[in-house]
Structure formats: C-alpha cells, structure tokens
C-alpha positions, 0 to 999 in steps of 0.5 A, a space after each residue: 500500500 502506498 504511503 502518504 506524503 505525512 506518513 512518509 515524512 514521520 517514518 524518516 524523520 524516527 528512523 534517522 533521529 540522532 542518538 540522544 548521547 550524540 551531542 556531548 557539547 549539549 549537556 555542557 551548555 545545558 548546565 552553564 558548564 560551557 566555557 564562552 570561548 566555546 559559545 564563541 566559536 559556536 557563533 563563528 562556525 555558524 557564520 560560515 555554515 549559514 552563508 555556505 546552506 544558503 547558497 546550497 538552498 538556492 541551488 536546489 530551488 534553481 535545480 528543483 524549479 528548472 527540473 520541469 518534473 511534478 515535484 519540482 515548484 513544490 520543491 522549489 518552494 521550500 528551498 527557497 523558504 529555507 534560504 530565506 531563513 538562513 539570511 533571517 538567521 544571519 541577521 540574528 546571529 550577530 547579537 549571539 556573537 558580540 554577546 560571545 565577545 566576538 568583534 570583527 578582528 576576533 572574526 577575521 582571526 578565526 580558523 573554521 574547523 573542519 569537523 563543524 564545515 562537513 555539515 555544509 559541504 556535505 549540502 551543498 553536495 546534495 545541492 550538485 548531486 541529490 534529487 530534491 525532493 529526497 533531500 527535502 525528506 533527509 533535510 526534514 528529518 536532520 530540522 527535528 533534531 537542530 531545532 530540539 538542540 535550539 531550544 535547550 541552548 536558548 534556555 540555557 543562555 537565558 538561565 545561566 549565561 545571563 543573555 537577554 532575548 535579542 543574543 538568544 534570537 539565533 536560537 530562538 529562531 529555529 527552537 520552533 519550526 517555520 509557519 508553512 514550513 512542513 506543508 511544503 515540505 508535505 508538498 514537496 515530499 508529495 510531488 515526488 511520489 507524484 512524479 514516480 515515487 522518491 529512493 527511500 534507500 537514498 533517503 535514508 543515505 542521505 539523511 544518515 550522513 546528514 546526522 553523522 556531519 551534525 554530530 561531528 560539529 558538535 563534537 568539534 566544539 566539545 572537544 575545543 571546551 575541553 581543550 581550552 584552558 580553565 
C-alpha cells in the first residue's frame, strides 16, 4: 500500500533521529558548564555554515524549479523558504556573537574547523548531486533534531549565561519550526511520489550522513571546551 506524503515524512524523520548521547557539547551548555570561548566559536562556525546552506538552498530551488518534473515548484518552494531563513538567521546571529565577545578582528582571526564545515559541504553536495525532493525528506528529518538542540541552548543562555532575548534570537529562531514550513515540505515530499515515487534507500543515505556531519560539529566544539584552558 502506498504511503502518504505525512506518513512518509514521520517514518524518516524516527528512523534517522540522532542518538540522544550524540551531542556531548549539549549537556555542557545545558548546565552553564560551557566555557564562552566555546559559545564563541559556536557563533563563528555558524557564520560560515549559514552563508555556505544558503547558497546550497538556492541551488536546489534553481535545480528543483528548472527540473520541469511534478515535484519540482513544490520543491522549489521550500528551498527557497529555507534560504530565506538562513539570511533571517544571519541577521540574528550577530547579537549571539558580540554577546560571545566576538568583534570583527576576533572574526577575521578565526580558523573554521573542519569537523563543524562537513555539515555544509556535505549540502551543498546534495545541492550538485541529490534529487530534491529526497533531500527535502533527509533535510526534514536532520530540522527535528537542530531545532530540539535550539531550544535547550536558548534556555540555557537565558538561565545561566545571563543573555537577554535579542543574543538568544539565533536560537530562538529555529527552537520552533517555520509557519508553512512542513506543508511544503508535505508538498514537496508529495510531488515526488507524484512524479514516480522518491529512493527511500537514498533517503535514508542521505539523511544518515546528514546526522553523522551534525554530530561531528558538535563534537568539534566539545572537544575545543575541553581543550581550552580553565
């Protein structure tokens, strides 16, 4: 029997959820046992996968939009969605990171690590090299997990950093999911079964080393937090 779009959707999304221990750095933010250093270089290794995502999403919405299939509008749309939001997000990053300390020589300084900067070079190869609408299902997926990781670092920031609402707004902005963002994901993920059916093999590929890359961005930061000096 053919599955729904949502019944898609949900089953990929439980099959790739990250192992809860995944994310060792969490934890540490989570009690105020972070260093700042630490929450610094959080800011900066976002700066650089938010501007790298950005233009991966607008790629697939070019690819997805001149793909002339019955998916390719609906995917279209929803990856132009995320670019917008990734150009929201950076708007809000800034007050994160001058809370951090960061100021422009401290940026200009900064050596990206290459842990973090697997995330985004891995999207933007989906954005050369995956089929749309299955990188909108792997996609889908990985956002239930970054955004439960918003959320407790917002709260955290509010409760034991002592950052007010304008610092904690990166977080904040992606703690809880975008207005029609899930419809058109539904749409997306819909068009493909439409248009022949999507490779949940690939799917699944695709969303496992999504989830892979993620956990070593956060890895990265914990083993900086404990690499710098009391």
């Amino acid at each position: 029997m053919t599955r729904t779009a949502r019944e898609l959707l949900e089953s990929t999304t439980g099959k790739l959820a990250p192992d809860p221990h995944a994310n060792r750095l969490l934890p540490l933010i989570a009690r105020g046992a972070a260093r700042r250093d630490t929450l610094a270089a959080l800011a900066l290794e976002q700066r650089h996968v938010i501007a790298a995502d950005r233009r991966a999403f607008l790629h697939l919405a070019e690819r997805s939009a001149a793909a002339g299939t019955t998916a390719g509008p609906e995917c279209a749309a929803f990856f132009n969605m995320l670019a917008e939001g990734e150009a929201l997000a950076q708007d809000r990053l800034g007050a994160y990171a001058a809370a951090c300390g960061v100021d422009m020589a401290r940026e200009a300084a900064y050596e990206p690590l290459a842990d973090c900067q697997a995330y985004p070079a891995y999207v933007a190869w989906l954005a050369l090299n995956g089929s749309p609408a299955e990188v909108v299902l792997a996609l889908s997926a990985n956002f239930a997990a970054w955004g439960g990781y918003c959320a407790t670092i917002a709260d955290s920031l509010r409760r034991h950093y002592g950052f007010d609402d304008a610092p904690c707004g990166f977080f904040d902005f992606f703690a809880e999911p975008a207005p029609g963002l899930e419809q058109r994901a539904l749409a997306a993920v819909q068009g493909g079964l439409d248009a022949g059916g999507l490779n949940e093999s690939d799917v699944h590929h695709y969303g496992r080393l999504l989830q892979t890359y993620e956990t070593k961005f956060w890895h990265a930061l914990w083993e900086l937090d404990q690499r710098i000096a009391p």
